[in-house]
N, CA, C and O atoms as a GROMACS GRO file, in nm:
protein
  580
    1UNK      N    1   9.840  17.278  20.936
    1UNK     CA    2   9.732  17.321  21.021
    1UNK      C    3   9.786  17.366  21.155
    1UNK      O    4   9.893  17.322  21.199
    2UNK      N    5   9.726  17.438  21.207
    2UNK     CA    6   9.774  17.548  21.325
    2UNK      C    7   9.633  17.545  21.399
    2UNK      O    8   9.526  17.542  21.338
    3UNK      N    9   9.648  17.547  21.564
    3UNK     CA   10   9.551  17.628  21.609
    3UNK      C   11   9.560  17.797  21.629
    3UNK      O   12   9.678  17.817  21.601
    4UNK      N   13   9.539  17.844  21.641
    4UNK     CA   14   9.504  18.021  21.643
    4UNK      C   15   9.412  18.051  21.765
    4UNK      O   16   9.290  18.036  21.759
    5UNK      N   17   9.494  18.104  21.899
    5UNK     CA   18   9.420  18.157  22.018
    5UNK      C   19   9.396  18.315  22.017
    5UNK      O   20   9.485  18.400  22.011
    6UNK      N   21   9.294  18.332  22.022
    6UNK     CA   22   9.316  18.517  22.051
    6UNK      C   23   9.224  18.489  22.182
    6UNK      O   24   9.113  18.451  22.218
    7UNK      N   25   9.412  18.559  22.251
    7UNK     CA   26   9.439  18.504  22.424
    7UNK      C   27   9.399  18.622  22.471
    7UNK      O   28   9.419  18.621  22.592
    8UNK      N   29   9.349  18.730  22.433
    8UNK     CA   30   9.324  18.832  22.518
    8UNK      C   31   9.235  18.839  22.655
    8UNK      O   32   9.240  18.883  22.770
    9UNK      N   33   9.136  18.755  22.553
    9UNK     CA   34   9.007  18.744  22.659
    9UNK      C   35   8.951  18.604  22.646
    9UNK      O   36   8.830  18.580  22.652
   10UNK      N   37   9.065  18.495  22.623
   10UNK     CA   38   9.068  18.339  22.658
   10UNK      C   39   9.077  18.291  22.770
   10UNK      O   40   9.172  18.334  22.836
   11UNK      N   41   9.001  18.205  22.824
   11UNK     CA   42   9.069  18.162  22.965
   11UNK      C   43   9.150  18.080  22.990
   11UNK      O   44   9.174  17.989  22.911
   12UNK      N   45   9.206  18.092  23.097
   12UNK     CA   46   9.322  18.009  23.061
   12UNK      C   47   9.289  17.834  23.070
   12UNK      O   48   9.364  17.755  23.012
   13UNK      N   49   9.194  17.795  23.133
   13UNK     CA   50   9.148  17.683  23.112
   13UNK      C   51   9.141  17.645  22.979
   13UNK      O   52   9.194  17.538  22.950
   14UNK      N   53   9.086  17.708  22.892
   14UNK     CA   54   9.096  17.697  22.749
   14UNK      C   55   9.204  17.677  22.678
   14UNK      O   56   9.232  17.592  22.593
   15UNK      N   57   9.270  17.777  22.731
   15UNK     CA   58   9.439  17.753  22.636
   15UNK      C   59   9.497  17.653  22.695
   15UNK      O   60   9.567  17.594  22.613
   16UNK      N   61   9.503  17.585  22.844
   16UNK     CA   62   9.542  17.474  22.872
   16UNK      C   63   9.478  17.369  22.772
   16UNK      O   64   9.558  17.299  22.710
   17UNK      N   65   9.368  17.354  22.753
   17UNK     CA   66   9.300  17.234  22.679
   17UNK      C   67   9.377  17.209  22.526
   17UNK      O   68   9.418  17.112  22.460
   18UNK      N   69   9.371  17.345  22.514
   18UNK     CA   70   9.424  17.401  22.334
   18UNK      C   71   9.539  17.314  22.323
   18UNK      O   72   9.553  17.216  22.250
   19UNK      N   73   9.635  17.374  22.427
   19UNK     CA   74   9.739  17.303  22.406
   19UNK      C   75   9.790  17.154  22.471
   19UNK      O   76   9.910  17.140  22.452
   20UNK      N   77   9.731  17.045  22.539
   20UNK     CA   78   9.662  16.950  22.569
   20UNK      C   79   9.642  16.868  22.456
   20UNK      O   80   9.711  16.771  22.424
   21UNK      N   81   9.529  16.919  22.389
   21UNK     CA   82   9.460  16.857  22.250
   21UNK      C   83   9.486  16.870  22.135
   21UNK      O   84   9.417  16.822  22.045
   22UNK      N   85   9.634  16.966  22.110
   22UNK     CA   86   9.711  16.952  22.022
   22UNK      C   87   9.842  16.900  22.038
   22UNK      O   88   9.917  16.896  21.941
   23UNK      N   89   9.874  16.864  22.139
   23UNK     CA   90   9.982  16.767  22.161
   23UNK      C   91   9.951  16.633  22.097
   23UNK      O   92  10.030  16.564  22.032
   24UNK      N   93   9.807  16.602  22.130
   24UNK     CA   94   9.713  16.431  22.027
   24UNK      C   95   9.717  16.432  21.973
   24UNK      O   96   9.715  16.322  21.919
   25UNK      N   97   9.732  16.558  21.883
   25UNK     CA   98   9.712  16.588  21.728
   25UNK      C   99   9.856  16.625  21.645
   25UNK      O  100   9.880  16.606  21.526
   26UNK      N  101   9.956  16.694  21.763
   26UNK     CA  102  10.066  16.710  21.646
   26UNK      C  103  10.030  16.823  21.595
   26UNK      O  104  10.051  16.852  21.478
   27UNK      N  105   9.980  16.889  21.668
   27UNK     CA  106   9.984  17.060  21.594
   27UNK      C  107   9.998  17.200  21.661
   27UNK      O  108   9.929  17.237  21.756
   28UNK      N  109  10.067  17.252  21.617
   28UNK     CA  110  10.108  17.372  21.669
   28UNK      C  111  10.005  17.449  21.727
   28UNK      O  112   9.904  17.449  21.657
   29UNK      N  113   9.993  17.527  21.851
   29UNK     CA  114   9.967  17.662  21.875
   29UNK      C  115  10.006  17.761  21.862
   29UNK      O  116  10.127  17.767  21.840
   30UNK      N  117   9.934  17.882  21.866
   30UNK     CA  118  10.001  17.988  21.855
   30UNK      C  119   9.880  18.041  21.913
   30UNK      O  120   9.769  17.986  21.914
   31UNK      N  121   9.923  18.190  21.976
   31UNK     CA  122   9.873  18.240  22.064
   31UNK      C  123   9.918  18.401  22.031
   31UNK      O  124  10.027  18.443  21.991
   32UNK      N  125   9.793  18.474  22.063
   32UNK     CA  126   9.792  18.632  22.046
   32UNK      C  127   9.737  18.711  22.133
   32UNK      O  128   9.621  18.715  22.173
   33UNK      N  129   9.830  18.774  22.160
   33UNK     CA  130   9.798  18.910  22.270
   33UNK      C  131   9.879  18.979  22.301
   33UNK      O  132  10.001  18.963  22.295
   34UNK      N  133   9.789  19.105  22.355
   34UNK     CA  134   9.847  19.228  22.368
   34UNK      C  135   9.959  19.223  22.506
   34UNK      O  136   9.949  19.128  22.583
   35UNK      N  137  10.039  19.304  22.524
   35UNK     CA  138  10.212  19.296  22.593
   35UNK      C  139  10.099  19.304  22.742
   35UNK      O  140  10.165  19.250  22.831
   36UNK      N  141   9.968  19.346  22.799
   36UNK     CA  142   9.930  19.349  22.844
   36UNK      C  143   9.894  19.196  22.978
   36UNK      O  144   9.846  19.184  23.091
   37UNK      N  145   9.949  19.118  22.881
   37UNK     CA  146   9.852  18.970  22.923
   37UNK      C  147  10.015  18.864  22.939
   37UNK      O  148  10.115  18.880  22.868
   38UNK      N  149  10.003  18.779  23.030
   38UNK     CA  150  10.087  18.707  23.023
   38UNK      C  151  10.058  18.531  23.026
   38UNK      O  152  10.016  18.449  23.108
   39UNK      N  153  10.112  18.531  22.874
   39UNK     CA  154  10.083  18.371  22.819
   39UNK      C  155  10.232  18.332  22.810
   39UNK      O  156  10.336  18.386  22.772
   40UNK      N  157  10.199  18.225  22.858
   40UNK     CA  158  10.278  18.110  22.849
   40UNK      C  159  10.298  18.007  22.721
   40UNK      O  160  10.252  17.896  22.748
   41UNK      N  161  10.354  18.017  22.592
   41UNK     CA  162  10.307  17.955  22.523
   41UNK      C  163  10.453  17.931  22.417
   41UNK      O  164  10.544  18.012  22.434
   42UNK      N  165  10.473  17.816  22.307
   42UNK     CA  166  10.576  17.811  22.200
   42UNK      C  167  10.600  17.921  22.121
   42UNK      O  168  10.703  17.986  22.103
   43UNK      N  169  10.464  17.933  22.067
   43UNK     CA  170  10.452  18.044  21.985
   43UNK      C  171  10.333  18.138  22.007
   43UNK      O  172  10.224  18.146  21.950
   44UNK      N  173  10.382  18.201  22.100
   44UNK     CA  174  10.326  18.373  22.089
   44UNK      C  175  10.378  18.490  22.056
   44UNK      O  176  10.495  18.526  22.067
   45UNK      N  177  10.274  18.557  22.009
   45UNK     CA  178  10.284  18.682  21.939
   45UNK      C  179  10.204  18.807  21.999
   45UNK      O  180  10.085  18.834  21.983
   46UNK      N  181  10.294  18.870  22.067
   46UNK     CA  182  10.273  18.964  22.142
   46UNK      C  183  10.235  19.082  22.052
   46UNK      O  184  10.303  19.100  21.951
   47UNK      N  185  10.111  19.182  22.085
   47UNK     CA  186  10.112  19.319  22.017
   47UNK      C  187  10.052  19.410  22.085
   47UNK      O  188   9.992  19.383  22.189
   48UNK      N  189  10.060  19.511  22.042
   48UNK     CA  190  10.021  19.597  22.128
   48UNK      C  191   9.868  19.649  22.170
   48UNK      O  192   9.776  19.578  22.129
   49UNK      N  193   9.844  19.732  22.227
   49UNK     CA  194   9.723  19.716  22.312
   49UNK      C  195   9.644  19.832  22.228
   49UNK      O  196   9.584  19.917  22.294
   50UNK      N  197   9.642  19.841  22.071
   50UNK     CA  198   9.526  19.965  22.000
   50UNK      C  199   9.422  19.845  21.973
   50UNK      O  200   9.456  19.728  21.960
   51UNK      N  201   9.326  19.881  21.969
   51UNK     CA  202   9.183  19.837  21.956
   51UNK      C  203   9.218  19.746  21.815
   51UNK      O  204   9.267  19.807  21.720
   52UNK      N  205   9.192  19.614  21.804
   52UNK     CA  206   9.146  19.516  21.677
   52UNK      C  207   9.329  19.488  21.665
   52UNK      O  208   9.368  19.408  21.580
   53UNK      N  209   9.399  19.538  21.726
   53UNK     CA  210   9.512  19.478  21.678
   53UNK      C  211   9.583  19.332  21.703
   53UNK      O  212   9.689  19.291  21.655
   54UNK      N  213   9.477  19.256  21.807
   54UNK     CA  214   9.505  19.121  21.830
   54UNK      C  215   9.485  19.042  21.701
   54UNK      O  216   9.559  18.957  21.651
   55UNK      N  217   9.314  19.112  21.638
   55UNK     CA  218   9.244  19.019  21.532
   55UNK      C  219   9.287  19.045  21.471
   55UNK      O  220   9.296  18.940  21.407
   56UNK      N  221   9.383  19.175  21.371
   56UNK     CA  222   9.432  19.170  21.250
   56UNK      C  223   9.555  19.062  21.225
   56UNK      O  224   9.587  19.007  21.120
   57UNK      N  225   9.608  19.051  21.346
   57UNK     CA  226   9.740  18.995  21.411
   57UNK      C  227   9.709  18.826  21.317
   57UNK      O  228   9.759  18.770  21.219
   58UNK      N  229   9.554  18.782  21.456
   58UNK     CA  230   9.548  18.698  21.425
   58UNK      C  231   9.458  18.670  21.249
   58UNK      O  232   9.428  18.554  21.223
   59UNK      N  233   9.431  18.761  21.166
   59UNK     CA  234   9.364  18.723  21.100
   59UNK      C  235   9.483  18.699  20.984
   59UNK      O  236   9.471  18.618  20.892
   60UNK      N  237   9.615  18.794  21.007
   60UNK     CA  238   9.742  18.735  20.934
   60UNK      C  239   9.796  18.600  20.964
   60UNK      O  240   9.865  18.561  20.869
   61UNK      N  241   9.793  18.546  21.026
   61UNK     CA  242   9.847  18.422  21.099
   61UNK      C  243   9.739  18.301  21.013
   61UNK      O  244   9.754  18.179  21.009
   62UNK      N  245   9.670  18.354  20.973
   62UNK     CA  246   9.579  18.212  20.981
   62UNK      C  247   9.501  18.165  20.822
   62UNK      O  248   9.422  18.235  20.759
   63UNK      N  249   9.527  18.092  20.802
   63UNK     CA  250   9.546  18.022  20.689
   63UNK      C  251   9.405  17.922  20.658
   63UNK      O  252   9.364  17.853  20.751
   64UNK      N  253   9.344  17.920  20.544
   64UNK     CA  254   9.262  17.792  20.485
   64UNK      C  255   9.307  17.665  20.564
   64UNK      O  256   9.422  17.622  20.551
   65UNK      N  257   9.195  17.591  20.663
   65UNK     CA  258   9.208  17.458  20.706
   65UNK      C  259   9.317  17.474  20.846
   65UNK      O  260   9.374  17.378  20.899
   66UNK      N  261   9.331  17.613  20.888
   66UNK     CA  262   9.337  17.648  21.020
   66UNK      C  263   9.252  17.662  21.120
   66UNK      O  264   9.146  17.714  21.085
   67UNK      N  265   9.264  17.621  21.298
   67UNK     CA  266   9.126  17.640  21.351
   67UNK      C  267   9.139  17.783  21.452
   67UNK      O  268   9.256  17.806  21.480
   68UNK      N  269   9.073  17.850  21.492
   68UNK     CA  270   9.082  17.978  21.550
   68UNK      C  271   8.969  17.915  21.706
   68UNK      O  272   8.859  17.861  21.718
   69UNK      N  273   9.078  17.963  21.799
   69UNK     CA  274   8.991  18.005  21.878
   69UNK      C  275   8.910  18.173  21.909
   69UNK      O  276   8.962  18.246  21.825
   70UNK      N  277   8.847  18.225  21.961
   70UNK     CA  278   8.794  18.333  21.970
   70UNK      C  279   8.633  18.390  22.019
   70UNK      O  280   8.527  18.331  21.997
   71UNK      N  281   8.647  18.492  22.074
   71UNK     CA  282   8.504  18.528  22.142
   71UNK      C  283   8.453  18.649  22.016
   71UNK      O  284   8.332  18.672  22.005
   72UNK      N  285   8.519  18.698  21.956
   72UNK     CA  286   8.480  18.764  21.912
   72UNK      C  287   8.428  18.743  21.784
   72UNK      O  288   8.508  18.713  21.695
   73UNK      N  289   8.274  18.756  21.752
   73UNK     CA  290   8.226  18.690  21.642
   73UNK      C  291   8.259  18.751  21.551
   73UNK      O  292   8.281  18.670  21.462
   74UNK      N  293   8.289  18.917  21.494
   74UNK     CA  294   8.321  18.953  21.370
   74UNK      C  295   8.483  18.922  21.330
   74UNK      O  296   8.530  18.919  21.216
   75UNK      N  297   8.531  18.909  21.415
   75UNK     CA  298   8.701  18.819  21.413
   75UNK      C  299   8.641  18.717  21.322
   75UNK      O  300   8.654  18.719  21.199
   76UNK      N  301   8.557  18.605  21.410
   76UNK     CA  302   8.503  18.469  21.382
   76UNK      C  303   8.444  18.494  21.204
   76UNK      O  304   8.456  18.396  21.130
   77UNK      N  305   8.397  18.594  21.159
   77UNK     CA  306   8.300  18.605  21.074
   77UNK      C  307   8.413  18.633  20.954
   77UNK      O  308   8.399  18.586  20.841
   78UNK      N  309   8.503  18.699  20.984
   78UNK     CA  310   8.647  18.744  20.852
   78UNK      C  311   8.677  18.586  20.839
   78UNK      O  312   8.647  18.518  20.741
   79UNK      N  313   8.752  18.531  20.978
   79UNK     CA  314   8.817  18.396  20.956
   79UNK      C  315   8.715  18.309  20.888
   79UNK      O  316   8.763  18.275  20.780
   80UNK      N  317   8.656  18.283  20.895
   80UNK     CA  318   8.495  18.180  20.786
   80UNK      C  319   8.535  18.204  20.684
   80UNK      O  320   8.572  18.115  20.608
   81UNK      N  321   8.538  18.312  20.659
   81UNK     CA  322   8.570  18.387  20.487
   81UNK      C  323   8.736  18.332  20.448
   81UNK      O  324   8.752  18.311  20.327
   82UNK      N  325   8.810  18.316  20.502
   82UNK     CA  326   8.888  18.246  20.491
   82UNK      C  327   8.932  18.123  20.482
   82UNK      O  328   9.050  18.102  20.455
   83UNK      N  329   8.867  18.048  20.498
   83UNK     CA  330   8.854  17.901  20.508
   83UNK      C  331   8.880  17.845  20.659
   83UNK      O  332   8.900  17.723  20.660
   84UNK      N  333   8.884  17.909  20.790
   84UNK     CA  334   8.922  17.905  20.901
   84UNK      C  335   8.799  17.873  20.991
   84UNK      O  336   8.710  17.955  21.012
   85UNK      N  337   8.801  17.746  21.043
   85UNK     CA  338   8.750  17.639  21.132
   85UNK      C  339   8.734  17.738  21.283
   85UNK      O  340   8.835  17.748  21.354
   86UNK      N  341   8.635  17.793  21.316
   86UNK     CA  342   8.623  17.899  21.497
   86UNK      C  343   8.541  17.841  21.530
   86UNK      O  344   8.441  17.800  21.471
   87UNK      N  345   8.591  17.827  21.671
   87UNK     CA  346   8.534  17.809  21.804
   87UNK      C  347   8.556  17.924  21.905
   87UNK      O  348   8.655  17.992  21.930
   88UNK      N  349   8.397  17.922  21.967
   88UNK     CA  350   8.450  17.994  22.114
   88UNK      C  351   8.488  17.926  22.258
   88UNK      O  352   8.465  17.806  22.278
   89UNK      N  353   8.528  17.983  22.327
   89UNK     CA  354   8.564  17.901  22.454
   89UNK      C  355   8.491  17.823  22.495
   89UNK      O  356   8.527  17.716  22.545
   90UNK      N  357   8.321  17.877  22.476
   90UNK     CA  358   8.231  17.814  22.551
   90UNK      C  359   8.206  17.681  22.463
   90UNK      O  360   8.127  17.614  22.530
   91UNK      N  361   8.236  17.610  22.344
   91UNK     CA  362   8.251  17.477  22.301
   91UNK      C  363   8.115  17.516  22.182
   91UNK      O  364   8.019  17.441  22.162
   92UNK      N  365   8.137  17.644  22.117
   92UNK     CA  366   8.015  17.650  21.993
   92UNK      C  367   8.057  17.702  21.906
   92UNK      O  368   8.062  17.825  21.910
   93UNK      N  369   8.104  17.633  21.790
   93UNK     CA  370   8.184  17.628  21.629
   93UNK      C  371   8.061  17.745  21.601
   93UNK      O  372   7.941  17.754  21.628
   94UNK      N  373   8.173  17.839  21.524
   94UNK     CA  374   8.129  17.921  21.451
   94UNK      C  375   8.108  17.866  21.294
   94UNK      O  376   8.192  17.809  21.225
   95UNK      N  377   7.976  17.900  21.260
   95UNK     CA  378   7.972  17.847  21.125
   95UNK      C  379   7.888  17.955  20.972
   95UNK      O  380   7.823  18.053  21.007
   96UNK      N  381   7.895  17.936  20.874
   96UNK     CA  382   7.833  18.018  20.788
   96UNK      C  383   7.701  18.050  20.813
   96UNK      O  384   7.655  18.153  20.763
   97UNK      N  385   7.590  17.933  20.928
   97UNK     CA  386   7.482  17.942  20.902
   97UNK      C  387   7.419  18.036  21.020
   97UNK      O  388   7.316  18.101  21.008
   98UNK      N  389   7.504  18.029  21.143
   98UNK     CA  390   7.475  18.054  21.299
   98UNK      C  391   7.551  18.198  21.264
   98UNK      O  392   7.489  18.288  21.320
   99UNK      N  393   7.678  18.253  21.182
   99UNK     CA  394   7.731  18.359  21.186
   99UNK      C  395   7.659  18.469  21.121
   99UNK      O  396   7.743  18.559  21.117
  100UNK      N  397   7.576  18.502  21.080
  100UNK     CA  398   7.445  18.574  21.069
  100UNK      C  399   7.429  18.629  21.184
  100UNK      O  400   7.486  18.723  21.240
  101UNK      N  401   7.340  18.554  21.216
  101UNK     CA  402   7.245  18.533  21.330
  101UNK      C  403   7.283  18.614  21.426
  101UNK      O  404   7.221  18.715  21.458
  102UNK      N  405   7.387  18.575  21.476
  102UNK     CA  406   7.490  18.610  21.540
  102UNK      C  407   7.533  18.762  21.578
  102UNK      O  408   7.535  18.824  21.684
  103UNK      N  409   7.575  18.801  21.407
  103UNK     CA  410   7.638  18.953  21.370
  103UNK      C  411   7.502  19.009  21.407
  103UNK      O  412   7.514  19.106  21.482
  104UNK      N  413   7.366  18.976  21.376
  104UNK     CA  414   7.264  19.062  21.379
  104UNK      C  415   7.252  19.103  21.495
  104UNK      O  416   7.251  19.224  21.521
  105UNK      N  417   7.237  18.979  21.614
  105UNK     CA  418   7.201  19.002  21.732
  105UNK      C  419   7.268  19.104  21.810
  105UNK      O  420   7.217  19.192  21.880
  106UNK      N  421   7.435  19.072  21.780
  106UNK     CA  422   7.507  19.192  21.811
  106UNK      C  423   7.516  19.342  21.801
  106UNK      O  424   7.563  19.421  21.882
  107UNK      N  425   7.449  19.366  21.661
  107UNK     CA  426   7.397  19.490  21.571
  107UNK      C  427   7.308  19.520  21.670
  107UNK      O  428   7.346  19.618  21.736
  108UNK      N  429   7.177  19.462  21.717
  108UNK     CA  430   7.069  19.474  21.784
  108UNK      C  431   7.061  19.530  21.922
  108UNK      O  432   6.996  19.626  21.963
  109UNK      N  433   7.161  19.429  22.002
  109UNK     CA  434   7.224  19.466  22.094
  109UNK      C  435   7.277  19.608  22.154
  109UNK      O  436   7.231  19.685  22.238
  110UNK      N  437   7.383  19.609  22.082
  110UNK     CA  438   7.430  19.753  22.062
  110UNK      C  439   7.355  19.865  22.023
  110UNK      O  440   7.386  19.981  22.051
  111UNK      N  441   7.229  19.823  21.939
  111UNK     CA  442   7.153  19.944  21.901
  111UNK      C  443   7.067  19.980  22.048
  111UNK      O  444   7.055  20.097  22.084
  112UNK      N  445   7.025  19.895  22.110
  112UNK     CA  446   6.920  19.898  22.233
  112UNK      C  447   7.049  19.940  22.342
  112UNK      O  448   7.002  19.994  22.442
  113UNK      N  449   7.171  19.931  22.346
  113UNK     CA  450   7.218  19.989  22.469
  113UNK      C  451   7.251  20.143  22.452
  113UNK      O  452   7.254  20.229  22.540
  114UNK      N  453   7.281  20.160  22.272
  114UNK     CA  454   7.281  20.309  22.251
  114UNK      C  455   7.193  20.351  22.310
  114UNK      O  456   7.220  20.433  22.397
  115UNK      N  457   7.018  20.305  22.282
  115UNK     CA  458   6.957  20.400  22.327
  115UNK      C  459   6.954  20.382  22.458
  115UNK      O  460   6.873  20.465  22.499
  116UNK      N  461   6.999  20.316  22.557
  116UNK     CA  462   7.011  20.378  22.683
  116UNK      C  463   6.960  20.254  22.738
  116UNK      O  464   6.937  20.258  22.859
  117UNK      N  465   6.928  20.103  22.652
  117UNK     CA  466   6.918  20.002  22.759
  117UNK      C  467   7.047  19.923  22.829
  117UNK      O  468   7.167  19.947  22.813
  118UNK      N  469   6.990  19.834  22.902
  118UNK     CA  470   7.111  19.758  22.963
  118UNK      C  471   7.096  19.585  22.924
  118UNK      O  472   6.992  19.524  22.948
  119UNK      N  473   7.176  19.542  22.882
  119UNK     CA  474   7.140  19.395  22.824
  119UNK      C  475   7.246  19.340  22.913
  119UNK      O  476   7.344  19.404  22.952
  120UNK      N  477   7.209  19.168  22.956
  120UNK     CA  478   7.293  19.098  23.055
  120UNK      C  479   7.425  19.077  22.971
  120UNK      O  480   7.424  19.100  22.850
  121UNK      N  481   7.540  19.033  23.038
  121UNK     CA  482   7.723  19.003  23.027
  121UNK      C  483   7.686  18.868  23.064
  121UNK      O  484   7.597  18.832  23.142
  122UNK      N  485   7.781  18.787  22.984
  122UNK     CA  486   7.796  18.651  23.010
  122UNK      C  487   7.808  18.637  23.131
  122UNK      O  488   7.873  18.694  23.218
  123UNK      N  489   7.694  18.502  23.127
  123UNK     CA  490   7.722  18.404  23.259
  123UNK      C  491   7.821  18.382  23.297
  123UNK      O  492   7.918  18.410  23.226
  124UNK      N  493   7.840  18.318  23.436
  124UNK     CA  494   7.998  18.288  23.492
  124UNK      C  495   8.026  18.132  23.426
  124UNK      O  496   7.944  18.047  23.393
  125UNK      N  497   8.175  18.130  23.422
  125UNK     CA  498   8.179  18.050  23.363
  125UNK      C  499   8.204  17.891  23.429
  125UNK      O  500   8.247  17.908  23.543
  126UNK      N  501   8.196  17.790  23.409
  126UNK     CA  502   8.161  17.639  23.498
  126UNK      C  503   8.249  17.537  23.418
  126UNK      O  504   8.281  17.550  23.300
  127UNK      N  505   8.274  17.457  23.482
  127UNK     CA  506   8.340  17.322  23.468
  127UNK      C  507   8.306  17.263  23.296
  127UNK      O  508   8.387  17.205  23.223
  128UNK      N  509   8.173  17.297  23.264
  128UNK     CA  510   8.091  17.204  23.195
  128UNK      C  511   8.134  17.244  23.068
  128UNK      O  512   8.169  17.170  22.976
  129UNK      N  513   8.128  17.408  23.070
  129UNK     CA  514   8.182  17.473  22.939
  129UNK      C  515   8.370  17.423  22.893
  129UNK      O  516   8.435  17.417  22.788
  130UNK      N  517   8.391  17.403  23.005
  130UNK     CA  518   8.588  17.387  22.944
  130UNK      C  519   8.589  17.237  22.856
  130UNK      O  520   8.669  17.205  22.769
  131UNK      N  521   8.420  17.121  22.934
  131UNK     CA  522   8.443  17.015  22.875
  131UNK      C  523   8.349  16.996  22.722
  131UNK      O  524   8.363  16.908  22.637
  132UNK      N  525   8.271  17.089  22.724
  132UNK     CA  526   8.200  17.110  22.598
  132UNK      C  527   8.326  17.160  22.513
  132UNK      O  528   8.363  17.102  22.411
  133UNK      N  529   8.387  17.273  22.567
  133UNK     CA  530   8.518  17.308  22.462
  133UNK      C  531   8.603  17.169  22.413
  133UNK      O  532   8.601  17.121  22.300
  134UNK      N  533   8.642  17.143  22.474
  134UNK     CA  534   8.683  17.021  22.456
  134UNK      C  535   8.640  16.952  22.323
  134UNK      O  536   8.703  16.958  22.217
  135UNK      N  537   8.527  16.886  22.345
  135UNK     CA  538   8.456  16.812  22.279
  135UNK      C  539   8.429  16.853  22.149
  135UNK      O  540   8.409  16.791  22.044
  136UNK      N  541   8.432  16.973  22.178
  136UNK     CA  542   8.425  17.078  22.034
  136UNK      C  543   8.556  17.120  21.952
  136UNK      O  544   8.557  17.161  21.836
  137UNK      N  545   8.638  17.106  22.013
  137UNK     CA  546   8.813  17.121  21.977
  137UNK      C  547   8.851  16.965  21.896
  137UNK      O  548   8.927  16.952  21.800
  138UNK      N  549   8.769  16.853  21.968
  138UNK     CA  550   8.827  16.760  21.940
  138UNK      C  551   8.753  16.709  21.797
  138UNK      O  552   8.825  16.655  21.713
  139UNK      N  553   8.631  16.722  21.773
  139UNK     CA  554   8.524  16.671  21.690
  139UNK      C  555   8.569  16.782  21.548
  139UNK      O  556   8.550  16.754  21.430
  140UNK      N  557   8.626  16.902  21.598
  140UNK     CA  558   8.642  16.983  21.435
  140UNK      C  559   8.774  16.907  21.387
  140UNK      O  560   8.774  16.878  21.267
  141UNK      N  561   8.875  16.873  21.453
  141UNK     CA  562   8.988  16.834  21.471
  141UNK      C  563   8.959  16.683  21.423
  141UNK      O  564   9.061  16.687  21.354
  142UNK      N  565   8.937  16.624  21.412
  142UNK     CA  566   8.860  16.464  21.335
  142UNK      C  567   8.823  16.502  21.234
  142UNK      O  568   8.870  16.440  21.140
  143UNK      N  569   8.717  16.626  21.194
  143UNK     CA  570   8.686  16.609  21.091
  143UNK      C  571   8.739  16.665  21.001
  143UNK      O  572   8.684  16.651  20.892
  144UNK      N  573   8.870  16.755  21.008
  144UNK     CA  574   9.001  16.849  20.924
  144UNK      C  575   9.044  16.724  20.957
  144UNK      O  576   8.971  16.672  20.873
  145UNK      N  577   9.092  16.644  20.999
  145UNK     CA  578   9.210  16.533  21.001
  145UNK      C  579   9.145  16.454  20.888
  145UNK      O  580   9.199  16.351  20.847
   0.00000   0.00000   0.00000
């Protein structure tokens, strides 16, 4: 078992925790991003900066009963299909039942800004979310153990 960061657009609070809460655990990180970004990490895997080439990166890397971090839900939605345990930064497991939901809203989204609306960008981000991550890193991590 491995964790899986796609560090592009991770914060680094996050990848501190990542790797933190797999030191308890005895399990590797690994970390992905483009030559663009500078991580600090055992195992990173640097690539280059064409569109989806972090997630293919990471969708090779990652294995049945691996956990992924990631913001990006159709990343999140391949890895499921794989047997791969996602979380996003903000501390909310991606799962078969919420990943729907999810893809639609996004579909939706995007259809209403084509036509020319404007929909809000994530909130800023707070203390509370790095400890929800947490809690959420640690509880999938118990229950794969």
């Amino acid at each position: 078992m491995k964790i899986i960061v796609d560090a592009d657009a991770c914060p680094k609070t996050v990848l501190q925790i990542c790797i933190k809460v797999a030191l308890e655990y005895a399990i590797p990180v690994w970390t992905v991003a483009s030559f663009n970004h500078n991580i600090v990490s055992d195992h990173h895997v640097v690539v280059g900066n064409a569109s989806q080439e972090a997630d293919i990166r990471v969708m090779n890397l990652a294995l049945a009963g691996d956990v992924a971090v990631t913001q990006d839900w159709g990343l999140a939605a391949m890895l499921l299909g794989k047997g791969v345990r996602c979380l996003n930064p903000d501390g909310r497991e991606f799962n078969t039942t919420n990943i729907e939901f999810l893809l639609e809203e996004r579909e939706a989204k995007a259809k209403f800004r084509r036509g020319g609306g404007r929909t809000k960008g994530p909130k800023k981000r707070v203390q509370e979310d790095d400890r929800k991550f947490e809690v959420c890193l640690q509880d999938i991590l118990n229950r794969t153990n």
